[in-house]
C-alpha positions, 0 to 999 in steps of 0.5 A: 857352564851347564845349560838346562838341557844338558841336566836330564837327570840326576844319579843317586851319588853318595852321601860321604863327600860333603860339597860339590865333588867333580871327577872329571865327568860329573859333579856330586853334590852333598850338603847336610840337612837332616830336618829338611823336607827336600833339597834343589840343587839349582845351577845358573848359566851365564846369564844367570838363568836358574835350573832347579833339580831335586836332590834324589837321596837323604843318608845319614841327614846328607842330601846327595846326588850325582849331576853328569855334565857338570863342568868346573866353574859352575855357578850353584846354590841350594833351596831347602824347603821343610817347617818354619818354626823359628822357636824351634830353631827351623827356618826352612824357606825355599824361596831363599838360595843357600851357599853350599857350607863346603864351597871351595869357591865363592862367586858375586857379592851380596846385594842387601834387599828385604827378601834376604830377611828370615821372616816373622815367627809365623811365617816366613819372607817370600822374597826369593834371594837369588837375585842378590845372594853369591853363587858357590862354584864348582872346582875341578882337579887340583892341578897346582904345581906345588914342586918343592914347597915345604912349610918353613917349621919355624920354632916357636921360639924363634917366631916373629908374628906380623899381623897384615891385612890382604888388601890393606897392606899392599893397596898402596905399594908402588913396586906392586903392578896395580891391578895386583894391588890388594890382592893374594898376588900382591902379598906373594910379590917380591916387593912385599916379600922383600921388605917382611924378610928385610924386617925379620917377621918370621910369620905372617898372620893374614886377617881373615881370608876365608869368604866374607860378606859385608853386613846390609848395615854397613852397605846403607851407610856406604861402607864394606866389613873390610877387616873381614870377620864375617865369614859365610864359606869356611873352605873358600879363598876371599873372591875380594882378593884374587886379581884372577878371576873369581870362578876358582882361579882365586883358590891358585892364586892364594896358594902361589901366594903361599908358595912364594911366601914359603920360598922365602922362609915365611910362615902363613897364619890364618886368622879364623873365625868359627865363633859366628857367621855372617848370617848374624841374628834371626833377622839378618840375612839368611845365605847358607847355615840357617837354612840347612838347619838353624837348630844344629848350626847356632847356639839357642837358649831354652826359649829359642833365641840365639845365644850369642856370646860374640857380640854378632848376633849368633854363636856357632855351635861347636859342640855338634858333631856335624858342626864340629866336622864342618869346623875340623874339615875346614880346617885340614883342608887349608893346611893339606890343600893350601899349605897354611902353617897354623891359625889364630881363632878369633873369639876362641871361648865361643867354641868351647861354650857348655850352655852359659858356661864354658869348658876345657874338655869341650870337644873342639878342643878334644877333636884338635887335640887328637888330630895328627894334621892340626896338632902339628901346626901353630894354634893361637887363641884369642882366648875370650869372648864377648862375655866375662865368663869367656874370659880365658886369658892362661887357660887354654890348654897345651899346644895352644899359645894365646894372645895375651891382653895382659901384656899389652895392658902392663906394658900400655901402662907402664909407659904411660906412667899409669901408677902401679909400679914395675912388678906387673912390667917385669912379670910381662916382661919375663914371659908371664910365668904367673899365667902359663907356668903352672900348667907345664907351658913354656914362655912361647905360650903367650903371644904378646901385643901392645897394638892389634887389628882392633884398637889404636895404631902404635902411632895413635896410641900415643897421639890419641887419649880418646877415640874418633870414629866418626867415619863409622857412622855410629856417632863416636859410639862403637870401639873401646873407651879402654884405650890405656893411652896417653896422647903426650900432651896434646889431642892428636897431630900438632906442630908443639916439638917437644910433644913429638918428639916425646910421641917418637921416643914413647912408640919406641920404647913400646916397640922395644919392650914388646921385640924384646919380652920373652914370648912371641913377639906380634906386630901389627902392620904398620907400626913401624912406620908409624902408620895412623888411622886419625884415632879411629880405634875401630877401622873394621869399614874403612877400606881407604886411607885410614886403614892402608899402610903407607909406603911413604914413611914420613922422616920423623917415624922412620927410627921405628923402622930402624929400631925394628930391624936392628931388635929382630935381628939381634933377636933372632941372634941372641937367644939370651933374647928369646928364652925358651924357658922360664927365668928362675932367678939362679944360675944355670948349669955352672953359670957364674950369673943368675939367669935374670937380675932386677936392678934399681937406679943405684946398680943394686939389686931390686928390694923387696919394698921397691917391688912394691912400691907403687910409685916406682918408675924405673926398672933394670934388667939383667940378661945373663948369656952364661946362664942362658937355658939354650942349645943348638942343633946337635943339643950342645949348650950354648953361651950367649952375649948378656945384655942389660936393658934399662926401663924409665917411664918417669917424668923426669931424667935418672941417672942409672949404674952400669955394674962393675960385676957383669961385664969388662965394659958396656956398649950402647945398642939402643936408646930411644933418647938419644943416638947411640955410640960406639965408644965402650963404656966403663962399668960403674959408669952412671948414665942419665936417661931422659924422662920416658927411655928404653936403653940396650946395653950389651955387657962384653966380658973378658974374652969375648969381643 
């Protein structure tokens, strides 16, 4: 690294490469703050001794300059110095050492202490940072060897979301060398590659990655932001992450990661998160955009606080140029520089926040819009904020798909026996037409879930009625209380048989519901296994047990495991199973069948009372494979395999018609309340289903085996 007497002077630079730019001699430096009075570049040597060197020029708002000498792995921050009036949103503090906003790489933790702290609003805190801020570093030429890396592409029809966490997911796994565990290698091991292909993910979606910081509060208590949505370096691989070292090696380390991941077929998703930094409220710690230039940074109401609609002391503001480049370079960076295939944006609504209102032609959504990168990768919303009015849900418009909470409140609900009846059920079922069709989407549009991140596991949500988090040290009081889950019959783990063994057969008919809804289909790590968190439906600081997947699956949830692959590959088989276009309820180009019938108990169509009667509990579907809107790659229709799926949330057993009219005989291929057989069966066969089942029946005409 460079020492003091090898910096005698600094070049003028330019002012066009944001960051710091190595080109094999030198180092130029560049950072944005067009309201300051002057810019250090201060550089640390491995002692940590700190040199200070003002930046010479000021174009366009950019400080730059041009340092000879500067070599790969440098540690370097910045001070800004200019007013202090936080009203006016300027909270210029040259006592506080700054990230660079364009670091490729992020070295050393946070160490919470009162000098981190802004200030009153007539002065500012005179505690100097340094001591206990992380460094950004210096990175060289990219020499990664890439070879024949091609993104997998792969359809969105065809995409099988699976929602994991860097650390959690691979802590634990005994196939995986320790020192590797919980890192980019580990999620790039064969071990884990492995299982997702023998799964059938097709994509998977990593929560945050980009450099994050734990929060001074959490810290107090003895705990870590673990889930990692508290980003401060937007271009930098999480340093928490690399088993390599933290001086640049973790940008190569996560992209091998890709690059294994890609081999095998697998898309990498990146969770994001442009709604909020880690900086927090004006008296959380100040570490980088603050004090380049509060004002442009964050979102302000008229009086000059922040206007946070993210529930995490302040919003990004979008809607500044600057800000949006910042956003839009950070993204293009991971896809033309790490290989990333897409992103899911947290608190998506934020970014497209007009004062208290939002907007659909933000310029967020213009500038992505029109970029020949990011158009061409896969955009997921979260399509609301902390606020009711950012509430979002069919209205993103396209290319974009969108988690869709009301899948996982409908379904949640049905299988509960919540009363409302199956017209909400089949809506979700089918592909939410009543949320994306009118704007010329297709089904891929809506994402759906019935567990994420946040919230209850597949297992909890029905072990658990109410939450408990008290290892968050907030008394049980953070986290939803809008669980929409049913604990079968007792309070969390018990020894009662027969509640288990309803628990057993509820995770799987939610499981089944959601693998086999038309849309996108998401999983939440874990769920498979029956992974538990003891009912802690808000785990963001708990990186122990609670929050790692087990790889000892327990005996009585490993059906979930089977029933998860035999579901994703009869998906990825059947495109009668994975619609690339709305049902219309007729039949199609010639079929003999409408392309989806409801059927009730009898085998009879559904009536109009039924789909209206809140009482009823039981739904039919029929899949037609003749009326299938699909073709293959040379845009030849295909006929597909019909399948009747039978839906029973009720208390109690139903007896349910197989059709004589659809199919020469029937065989079971899923249910959740019993082993399936092989043995055909006859149409006009009734079949009794215990209370709370799901069951797959695929319909064999004459001439097909």
């Amino acid at each position: 690294m460079t020492s003091p007497t090898d910096t005698d002077a600094v070049w003028p630079g330019h002012h066009y490469d944001l960051g710091a730019s190595h080109d094999g001699s030198g180092a130029n430096f560049a950072v944005w703050a067009p309201n300051a009075s002057t810019v250090t570049l201060c550089l640390f040597d491995i002692q940590d001794n700190e040199t200070r060197l003002d930046l010479p020029e000021h174009t366009l708002g950019v400080w730059h300059g041009y340092l000879p000498g500067v070599r790969p792995g440098q540690h370097y921050g910045f001070r800004v110095s200019g007013r202090w009036d936080p009203a006016a949103g300027h909270m210029f503090n040259s006592e506080k050492l700054l990230l660079d906003p364009y670091a490729k790489a992020i070295d050393r933790t946070l160490v919470p202490h009162p000098s981190l702290a802004g200030g009153t609003p007539e002065e500012p805190n005179p505690g100097d940072t340094a001591p206990y801020t992380p460094r950004s570093v210096v990175i060289g030429a990219d020499r990664f060897d890439w070879g024949d890396d091609r993104r997998p592409r792969v359809p969105w029809r065809r995409t099988v979301v699976y929602e994991a966490h860097v650390r959690g997911f691979t802590k634990l796994h005994p196939d995986i060398p320790e020192h590797q565990r919980g890192t980019f290698a580990a999620m790039g091991h064969p071990a884990t590659i492995g299982y997702l292909q023998g799964l059938g993910v097709t994509s998977v979606e990593l929560l945050p990655v980009q450099h994050f910081l734990s929060e001074p509060v959490l810290s107090d208590r003895g705990l870590i932001n673990y889930w990692g949505y508290n980003t401060v370096g937007f271009f930098a691989p999480h340093a928490g992450y690399s088993s390599s070292g933290t001086r640049g090696e973790q940008i190569t380390e996560f992209k091998q990661m890709v690059k294994e991941l890609h081999s095998a077929g697998l898309e990498v998703l990146l969770d994001v998160v442009y709604n909020h930094t880690a900086e927090g409220g004006k008296a959380g710690p100040t570490v980088g955009f603050r004090g380049y230039d509060d004002r442009s940074y964050y979102r302000h109401d008229s009086r000059g606080r922040y206007d946070d609609v993210t529930g995490c002391g302040n919003t990004v503001n979008a809607s500044e140029p600057q800000v949006l480049q910042l956003v839009m370079d950070s993204l293009r960076y991971w896809v033309t520089e790490m290989h990333v295939d897409g992103f899911r944006f947290d608190l998506a609504s934020a970014l497209v926040r007009n004062g208290q209102y939002v907007d659909l032609q933000a310029p967020f959504l213009a500038a992505i819009q029109q970029d020949p990168v990011l158009r061409e990768v896969k955009l997921i919303a979260e399509p609301w904020d902390a606020t009711s009015e950012g509430y979002l849900v069919g209205r993103f418009p396209p290319p974009w798909c969108e988690w869709n909470d009301r899948f996982r409140d409908g379904v949640r609900d049905f299988w509960r026996g919540h009363a409302g009846g199956v017209r909400v059920l089949a809506s979700r079922f089918s592909g939410s037409s009543d949320l994306y069709a009118d704007d010329g989407r297709l089904p891929f549009a809506s994402v759906n879930f019935v567990t994420a991140h946040d919230g209850f596991t597949l297992r909890d949500l029905v072990t658990y009625e109410h939450k408990h988090n008290e290892a968050n040290g907030e008394r049980n009081r953070d986290g939803s209380d809008n669980n929409r889950s049913w604990n079968c019959g007792a309070e969390g783990e018990t020894d009662d048989v027969e509640v288990n063994a309803l628990r057993q057969r509820q995770a799987a008919n939610l499981l089944a519901t959601l693998l086999l809804s038309t849309g996108v289909p998401m999983l939440t790590a874990g769920d498979e296994r029956g992974r538990t968190q003891g009912g802690n439906n808000n785990a963001f600081c708990q990186d122990n047990d609670t929050s790692w997947v087990s790889w000892e699956t327990a005996p009585d949830w490993q059906h979930l495991h089977d029933l998860t692959r035999t579901l994703l590959r009869l998906r990825a088989e059947h495109p009668v199973l994975r619609q690339r276009h709305f049902f219309e309820g007729t039949p199609f180009n010639g079929a003999v069948h409408k392309d989806i019938t409801w059927l009730q108990p009898s085998g009879d169509e559904m009536p109009e009372e039924a789909w209206i009667d809140g009482a009823t509990t039981t739904l039919g579907v029929f899949l037609a494979g003749d009326a299938v809107r699909a073709v293959d790659d040379k845009g030849e229709r295909r006929r597909d395999t019909s399948y009747l799926v039978w839906l029973h949330a009720g208390g109690d057993t139903v007896d349910v018609l197989l059709p004589e009219q659809w199919a020469d005989h029937y065989v079971e291929v899923v249910r959740t309340d019993a082993p399936t057989s092989d043995e055909p069966i006859q149409p006009g066969t009734k079949v009794t289903l215990l209370d709370h089942t799901f069951a797959l029946y695929e319909a064999v005409a004459a001439g097909h085996p």
